[in-house]
Backbone as CSV, one residue per row, in Angstrom:
resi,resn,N_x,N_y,N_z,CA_x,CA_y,CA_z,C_x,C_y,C_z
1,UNK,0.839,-1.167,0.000,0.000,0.000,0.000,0.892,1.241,0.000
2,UNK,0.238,2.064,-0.567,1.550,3.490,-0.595,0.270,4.811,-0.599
3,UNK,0.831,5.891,-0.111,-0.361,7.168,-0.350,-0.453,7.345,-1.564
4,UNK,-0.160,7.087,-2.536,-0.469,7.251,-4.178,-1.277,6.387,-4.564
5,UNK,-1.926,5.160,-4.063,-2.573,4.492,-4.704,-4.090,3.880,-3.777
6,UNK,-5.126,4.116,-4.542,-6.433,3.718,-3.243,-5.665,2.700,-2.387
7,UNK,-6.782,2.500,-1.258,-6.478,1.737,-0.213,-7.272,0.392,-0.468
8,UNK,-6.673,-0.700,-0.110,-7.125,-1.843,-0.578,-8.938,-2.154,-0.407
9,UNK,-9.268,-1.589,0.847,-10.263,-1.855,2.515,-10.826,-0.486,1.976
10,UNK,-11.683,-0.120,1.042,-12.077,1.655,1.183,-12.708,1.375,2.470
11,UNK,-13.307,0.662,2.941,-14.346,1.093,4.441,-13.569,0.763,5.686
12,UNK,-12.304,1.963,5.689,-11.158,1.598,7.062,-12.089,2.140,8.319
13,UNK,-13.255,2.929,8.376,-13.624,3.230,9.455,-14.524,1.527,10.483
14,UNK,-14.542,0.716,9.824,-15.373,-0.357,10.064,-13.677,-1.563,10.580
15,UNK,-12.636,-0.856,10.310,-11.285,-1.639,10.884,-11.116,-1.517,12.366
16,UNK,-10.460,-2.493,12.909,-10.574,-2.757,14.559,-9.297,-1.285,14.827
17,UNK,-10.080,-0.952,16.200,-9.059,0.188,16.627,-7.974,-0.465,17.649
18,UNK,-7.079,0.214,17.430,-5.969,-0.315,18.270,-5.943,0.474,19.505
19,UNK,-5.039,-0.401,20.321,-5.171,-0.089,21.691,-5.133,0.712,21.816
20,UNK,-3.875,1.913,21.634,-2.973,3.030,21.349,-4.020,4.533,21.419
21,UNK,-4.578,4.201,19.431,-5.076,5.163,19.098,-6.625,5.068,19.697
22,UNK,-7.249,4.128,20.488,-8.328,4.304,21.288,-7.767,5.160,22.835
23,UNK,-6.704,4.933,23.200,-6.603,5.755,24.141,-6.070,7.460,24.061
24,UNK,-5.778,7.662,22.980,-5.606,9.112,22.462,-6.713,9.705,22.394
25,UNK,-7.764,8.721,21.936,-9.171,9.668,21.585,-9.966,9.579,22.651
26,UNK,-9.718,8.654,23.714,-10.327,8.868,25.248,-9.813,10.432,25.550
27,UNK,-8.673,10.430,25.743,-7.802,11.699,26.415,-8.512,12.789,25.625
28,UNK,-8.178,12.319,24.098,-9.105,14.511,23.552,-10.012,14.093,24.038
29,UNK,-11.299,13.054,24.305,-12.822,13.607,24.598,-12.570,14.012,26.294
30,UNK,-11.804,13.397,27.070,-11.830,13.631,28.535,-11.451,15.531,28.337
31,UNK,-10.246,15.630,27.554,-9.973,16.876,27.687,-10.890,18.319,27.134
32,UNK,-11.223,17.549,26.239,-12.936,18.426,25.190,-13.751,18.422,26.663
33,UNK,-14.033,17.969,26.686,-15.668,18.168,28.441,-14.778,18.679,29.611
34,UNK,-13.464,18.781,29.889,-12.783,19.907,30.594,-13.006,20.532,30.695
35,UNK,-12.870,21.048,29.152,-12.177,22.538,28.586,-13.907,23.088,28.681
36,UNK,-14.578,22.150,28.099,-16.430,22.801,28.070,-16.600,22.575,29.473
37,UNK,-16.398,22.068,30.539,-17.332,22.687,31.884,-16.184,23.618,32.546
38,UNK,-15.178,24.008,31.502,-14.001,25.376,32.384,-14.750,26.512,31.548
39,UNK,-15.362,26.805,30.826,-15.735,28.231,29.969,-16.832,28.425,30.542
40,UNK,-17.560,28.088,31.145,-18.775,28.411,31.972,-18.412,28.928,33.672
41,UNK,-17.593,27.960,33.926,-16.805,28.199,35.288,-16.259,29.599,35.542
42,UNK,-15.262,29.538,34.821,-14.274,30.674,34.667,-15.364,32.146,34.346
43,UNK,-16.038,31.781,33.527,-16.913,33.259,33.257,-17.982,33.808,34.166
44,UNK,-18.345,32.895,35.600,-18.954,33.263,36.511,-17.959,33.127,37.379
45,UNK,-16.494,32.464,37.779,-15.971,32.484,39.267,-14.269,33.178,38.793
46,UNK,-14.364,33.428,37.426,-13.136,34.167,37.387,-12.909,35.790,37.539
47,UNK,-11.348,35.968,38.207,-11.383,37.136,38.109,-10.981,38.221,37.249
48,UNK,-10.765,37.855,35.855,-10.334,38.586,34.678,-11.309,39.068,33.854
49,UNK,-12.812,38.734,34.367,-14.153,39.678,33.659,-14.037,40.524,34.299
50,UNK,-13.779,42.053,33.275,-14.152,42.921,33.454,-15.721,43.256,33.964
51,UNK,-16.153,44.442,34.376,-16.995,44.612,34.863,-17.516,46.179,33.812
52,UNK,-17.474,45.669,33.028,-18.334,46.566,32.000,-19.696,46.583,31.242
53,UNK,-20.331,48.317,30.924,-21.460,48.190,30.490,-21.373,48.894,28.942
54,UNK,-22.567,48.722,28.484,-22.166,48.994,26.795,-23.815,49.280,26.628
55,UNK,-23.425,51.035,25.994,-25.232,51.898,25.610,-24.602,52.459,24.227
56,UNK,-26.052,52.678,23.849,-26.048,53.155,22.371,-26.097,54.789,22.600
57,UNK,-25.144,55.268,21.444,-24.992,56.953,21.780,-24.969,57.221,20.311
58,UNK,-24.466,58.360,20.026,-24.340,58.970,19.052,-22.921,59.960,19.052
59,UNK,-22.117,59.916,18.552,-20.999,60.506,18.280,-21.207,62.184,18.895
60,UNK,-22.243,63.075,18.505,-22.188,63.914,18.764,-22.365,63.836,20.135
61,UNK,-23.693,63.202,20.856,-24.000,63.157,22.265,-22.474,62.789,22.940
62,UNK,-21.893,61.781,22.606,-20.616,61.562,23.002,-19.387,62.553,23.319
63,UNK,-19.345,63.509,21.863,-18.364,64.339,22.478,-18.846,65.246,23.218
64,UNK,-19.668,65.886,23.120,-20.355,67.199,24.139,-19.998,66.756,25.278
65,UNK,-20.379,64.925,26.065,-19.838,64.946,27.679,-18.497,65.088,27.879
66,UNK,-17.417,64.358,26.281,-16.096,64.362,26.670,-15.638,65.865,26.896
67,UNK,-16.088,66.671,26.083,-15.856,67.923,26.032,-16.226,68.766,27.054
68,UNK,-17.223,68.671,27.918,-17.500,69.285,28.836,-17.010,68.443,30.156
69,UNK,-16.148,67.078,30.508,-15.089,67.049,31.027,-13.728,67.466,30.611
70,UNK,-13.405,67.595,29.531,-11.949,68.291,29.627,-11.755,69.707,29.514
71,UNK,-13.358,70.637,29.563,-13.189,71.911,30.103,-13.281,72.045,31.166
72,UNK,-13.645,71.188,31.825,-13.990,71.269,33.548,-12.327,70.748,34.479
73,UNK,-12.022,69.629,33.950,-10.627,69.115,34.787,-9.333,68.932,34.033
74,UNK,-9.020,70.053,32.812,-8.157,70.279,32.944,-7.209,70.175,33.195
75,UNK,-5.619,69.771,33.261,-4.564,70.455,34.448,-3.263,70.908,33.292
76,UNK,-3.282,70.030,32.216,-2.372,70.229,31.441,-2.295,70.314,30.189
77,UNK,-1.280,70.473,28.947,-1.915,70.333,27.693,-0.233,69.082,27.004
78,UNK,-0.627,68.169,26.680,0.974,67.491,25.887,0.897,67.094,24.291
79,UNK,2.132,67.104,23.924,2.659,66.618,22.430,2.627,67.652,21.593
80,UNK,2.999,67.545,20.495,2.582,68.571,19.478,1.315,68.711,19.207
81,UNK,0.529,67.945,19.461,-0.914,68.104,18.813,-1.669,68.778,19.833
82,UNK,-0.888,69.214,20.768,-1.696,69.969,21.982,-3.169,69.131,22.597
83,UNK,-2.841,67.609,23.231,-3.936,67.092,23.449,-3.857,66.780,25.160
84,UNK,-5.156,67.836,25.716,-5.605,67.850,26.901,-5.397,66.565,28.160
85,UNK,-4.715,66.565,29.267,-4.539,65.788,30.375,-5.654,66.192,31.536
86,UNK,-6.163,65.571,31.381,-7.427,65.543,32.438,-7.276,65.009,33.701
87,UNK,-7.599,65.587,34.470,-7.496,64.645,35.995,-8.700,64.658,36.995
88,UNK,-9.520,63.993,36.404,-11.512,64.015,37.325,-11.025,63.722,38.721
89,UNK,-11.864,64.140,39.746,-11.640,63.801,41.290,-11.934,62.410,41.417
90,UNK,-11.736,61.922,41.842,-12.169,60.109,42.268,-13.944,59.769,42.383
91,UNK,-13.848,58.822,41.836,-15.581,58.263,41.159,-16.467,59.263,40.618
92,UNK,-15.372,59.989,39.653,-16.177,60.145,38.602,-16.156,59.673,37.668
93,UNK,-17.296,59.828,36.748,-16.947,59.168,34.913,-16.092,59.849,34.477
94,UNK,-14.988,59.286,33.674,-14.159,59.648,32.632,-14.335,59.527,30.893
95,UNK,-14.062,60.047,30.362,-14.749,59.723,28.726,-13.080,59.922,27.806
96,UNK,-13.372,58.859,27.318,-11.929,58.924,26.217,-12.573,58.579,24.975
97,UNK,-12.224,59.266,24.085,-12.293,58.996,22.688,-11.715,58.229,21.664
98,UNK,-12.251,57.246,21.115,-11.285,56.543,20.001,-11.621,57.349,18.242
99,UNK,-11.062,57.773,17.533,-10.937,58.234,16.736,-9.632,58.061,15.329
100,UNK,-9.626,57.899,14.367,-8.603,57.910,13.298,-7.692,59.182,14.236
101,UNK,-6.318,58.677,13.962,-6.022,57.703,15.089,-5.017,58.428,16.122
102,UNK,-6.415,58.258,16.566,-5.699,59.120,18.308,-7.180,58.952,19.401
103,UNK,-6.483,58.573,20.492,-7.113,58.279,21.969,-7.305,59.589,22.640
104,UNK,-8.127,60.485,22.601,-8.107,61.800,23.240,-9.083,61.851,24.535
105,UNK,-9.177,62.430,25.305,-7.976,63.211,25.549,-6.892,61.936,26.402
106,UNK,-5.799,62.252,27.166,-4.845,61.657,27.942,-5.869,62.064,29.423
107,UNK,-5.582,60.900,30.310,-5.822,60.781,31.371,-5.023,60.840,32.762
108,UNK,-5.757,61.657,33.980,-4.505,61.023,35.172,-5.366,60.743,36.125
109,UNK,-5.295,59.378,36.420,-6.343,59.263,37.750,-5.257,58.852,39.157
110,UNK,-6.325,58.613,40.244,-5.644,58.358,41.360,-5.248,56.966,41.868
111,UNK,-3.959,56.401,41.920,-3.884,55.031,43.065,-4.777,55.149,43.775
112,UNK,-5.810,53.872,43.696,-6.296,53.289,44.888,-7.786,53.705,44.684
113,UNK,-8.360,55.039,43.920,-9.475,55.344,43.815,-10.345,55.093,42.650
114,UNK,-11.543,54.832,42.618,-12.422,54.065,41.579,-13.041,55.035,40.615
115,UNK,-13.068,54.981,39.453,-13.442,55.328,38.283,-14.341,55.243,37.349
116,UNK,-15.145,55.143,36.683,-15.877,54.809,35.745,-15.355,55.123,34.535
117,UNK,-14.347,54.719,33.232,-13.889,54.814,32.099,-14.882,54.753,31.030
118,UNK,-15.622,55.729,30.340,-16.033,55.473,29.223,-15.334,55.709,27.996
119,UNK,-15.914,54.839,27.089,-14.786,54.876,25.913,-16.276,54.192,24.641
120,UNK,-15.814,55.046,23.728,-16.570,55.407,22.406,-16.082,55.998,21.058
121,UNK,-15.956,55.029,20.219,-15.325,55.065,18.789,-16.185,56.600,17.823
122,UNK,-15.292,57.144,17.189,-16.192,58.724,16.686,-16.152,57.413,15.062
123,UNK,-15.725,57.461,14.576,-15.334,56.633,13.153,-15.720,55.167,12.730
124,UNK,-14.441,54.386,13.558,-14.445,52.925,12.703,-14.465,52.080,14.271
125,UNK,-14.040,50.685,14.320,-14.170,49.773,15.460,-12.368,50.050,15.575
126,UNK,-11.988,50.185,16.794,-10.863,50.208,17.835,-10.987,49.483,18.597
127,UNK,-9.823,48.987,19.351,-9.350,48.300,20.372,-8.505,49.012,21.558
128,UNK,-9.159,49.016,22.547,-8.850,49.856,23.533,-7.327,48.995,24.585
129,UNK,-6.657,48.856,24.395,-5.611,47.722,25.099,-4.964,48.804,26.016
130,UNK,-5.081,48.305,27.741,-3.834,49.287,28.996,-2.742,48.167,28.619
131,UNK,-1.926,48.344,28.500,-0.180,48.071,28.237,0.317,48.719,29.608
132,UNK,0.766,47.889,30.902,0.972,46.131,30.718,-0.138,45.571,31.429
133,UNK,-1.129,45.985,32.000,-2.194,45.697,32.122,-3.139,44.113,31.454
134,UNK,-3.161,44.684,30.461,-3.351,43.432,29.505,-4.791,43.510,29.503
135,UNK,-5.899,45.152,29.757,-7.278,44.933,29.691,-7.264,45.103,27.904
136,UNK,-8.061,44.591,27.559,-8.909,44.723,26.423,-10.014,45.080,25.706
137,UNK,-10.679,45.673,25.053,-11.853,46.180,24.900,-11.947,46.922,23.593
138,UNK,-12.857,45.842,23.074,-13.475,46.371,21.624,-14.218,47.273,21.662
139,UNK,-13.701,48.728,21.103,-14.848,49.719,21.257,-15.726,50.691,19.948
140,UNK,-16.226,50.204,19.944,-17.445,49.936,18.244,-18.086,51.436,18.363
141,UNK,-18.216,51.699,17.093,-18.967,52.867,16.755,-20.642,53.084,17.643
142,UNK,-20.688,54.188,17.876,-22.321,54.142,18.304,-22.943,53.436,19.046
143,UNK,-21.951,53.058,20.388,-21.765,52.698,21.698,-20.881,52.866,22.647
144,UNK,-21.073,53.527,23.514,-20.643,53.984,24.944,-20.485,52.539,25.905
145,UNK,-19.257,52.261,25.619,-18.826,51.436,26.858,-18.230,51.722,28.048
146,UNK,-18.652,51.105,28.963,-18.110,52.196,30.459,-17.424,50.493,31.319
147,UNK,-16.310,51.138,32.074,-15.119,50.206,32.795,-15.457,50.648,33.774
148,UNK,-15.261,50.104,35.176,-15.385,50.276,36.343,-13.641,49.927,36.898
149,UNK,-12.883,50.859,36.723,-11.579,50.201,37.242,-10.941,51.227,38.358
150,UNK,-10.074,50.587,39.088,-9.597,51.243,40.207,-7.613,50.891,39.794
151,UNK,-7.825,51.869,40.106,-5.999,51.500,39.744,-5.162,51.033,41.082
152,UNK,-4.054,49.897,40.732,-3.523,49.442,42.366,-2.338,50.219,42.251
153,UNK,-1.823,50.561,41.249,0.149,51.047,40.761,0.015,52.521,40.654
154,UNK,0.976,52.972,40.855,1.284,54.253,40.043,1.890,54.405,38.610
155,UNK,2.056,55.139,37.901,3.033,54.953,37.088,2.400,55.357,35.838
156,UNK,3.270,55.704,34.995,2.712,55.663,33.294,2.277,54.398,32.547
157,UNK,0.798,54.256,31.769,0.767,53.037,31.251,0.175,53.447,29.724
158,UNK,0.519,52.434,28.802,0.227,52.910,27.750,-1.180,52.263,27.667
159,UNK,-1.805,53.438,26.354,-3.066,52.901,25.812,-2.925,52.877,24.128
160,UNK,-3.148,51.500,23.447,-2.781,51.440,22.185,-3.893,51.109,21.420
161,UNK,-4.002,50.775,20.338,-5.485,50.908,19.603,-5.457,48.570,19.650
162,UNK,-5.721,47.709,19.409,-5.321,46.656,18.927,-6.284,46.284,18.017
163,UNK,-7.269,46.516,17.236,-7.934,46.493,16.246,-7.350,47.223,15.021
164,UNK,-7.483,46.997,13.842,-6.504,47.648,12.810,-7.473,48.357,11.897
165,UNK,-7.197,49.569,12.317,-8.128,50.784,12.479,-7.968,51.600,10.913
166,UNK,-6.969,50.992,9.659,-6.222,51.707,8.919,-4.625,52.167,9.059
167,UNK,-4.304,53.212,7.612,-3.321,53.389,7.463,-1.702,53.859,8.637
168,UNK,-3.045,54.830,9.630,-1.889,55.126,10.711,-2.420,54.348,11.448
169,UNK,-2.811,52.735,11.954,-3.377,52.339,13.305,-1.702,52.500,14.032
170,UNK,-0.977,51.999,13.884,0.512,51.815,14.482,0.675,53.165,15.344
171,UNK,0.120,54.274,14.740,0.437,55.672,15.585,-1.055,56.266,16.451
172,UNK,-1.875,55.250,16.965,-3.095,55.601,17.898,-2.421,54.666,18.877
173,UNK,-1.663,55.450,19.490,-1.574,55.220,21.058,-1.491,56.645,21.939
174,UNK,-1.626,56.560,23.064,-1.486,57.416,24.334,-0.961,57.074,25.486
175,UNK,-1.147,57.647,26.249,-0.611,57.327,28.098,-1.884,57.994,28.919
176,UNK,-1.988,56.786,29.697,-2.695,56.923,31.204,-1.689,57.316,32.227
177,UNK,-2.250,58.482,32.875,-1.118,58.385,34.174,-1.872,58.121,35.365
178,UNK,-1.284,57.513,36.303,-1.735,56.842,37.874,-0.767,57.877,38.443
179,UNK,-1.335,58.524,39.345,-0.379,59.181,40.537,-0.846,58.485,41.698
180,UNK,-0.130,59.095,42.527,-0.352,58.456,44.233,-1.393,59.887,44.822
181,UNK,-2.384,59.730,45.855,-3.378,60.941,46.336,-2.421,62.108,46.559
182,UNK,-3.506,63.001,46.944,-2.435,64.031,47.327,-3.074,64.019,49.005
């Protein structure tokens, strides 16, 4: 017999299984009904679901709130493109923008105090990724998704687009800053 030429037996599924390859296919089915009663598990007793909500808006309704937080909290202005650093008092909503391609405005919240992050695409579908964080979040046109996060670190963290947004996606990133209270 050789792979170039039919097989003598066309009906090999009706051939005796060997010891071997019956116990390989025990192991994938034991490991298949694992893996299916761990994706149910994990998505009610794990702790890597985010705790997010997702409403329908409209681009314009959208920027008017972002805009009337970054005239209100203020503190700084960075880059060449002169784009606003905001710093809301603790548990308030925050609003960031995804847009061709830039994350506006930049953020600074507090160690230790809780937040509400909204985030809403003006254009196309983005990917909202904290670097090194490792949160994720698809954020789609003509919905307002809101994060409930509290920061434990201080420090600078990046925010990068991970959906491929077009020609400049590589240059839609920003920085979150975490300070410590005052």
């Amino acid at each position: 017999m050789s792979a170039i030429e039919s097989p003598a037996n066309r009906l090999w599924w009706k051939q005796p299984l060997d010891r071997v390859e019956g116990m390989w296919i025990a192991i994938a089915f034991v490991w298949c009904l694992v893996m299916f009663f761990m994706m149910p598990y994990w998505h009610i007793f794990g702790k890597q679901n985010l705790s997010n909500e997702a409403y329908r808006t409209t681009p314009e309704a959208y920027m008017a709130k972002t805009q009337a937080m970054v005239d209100k909290y203020t503190v700084r202005v960075e880059t060449d493109q002169k784009i606003p650093v905001v710093h809301p008092p603790a548990g308030s909503d925050v609003y960031l923008i995804a847009r061709l391609w830039q994350w506006w405005p930049m953020i600074e919240l507090e160690e230790g105090k809780t937040y509400r992050l909204h985030l809403a695409s003006m254009d196309w579908l983005h990917g909202f990724s904290l670097q090194p964080e490792n949160i994720n979040i698809q954020v789609h046109p003509n919905y307002e998704h809101i994060v409930t996060l509290t920061p434990t670190s201080s420090g600078t963290f990046g925010i990068i687009c991970n959906e491929y947004c077009g020609i400049n996606h590589a240059t839609m990133v920003s920085r979150l800053y975490v300070v410590k209270p005052k």
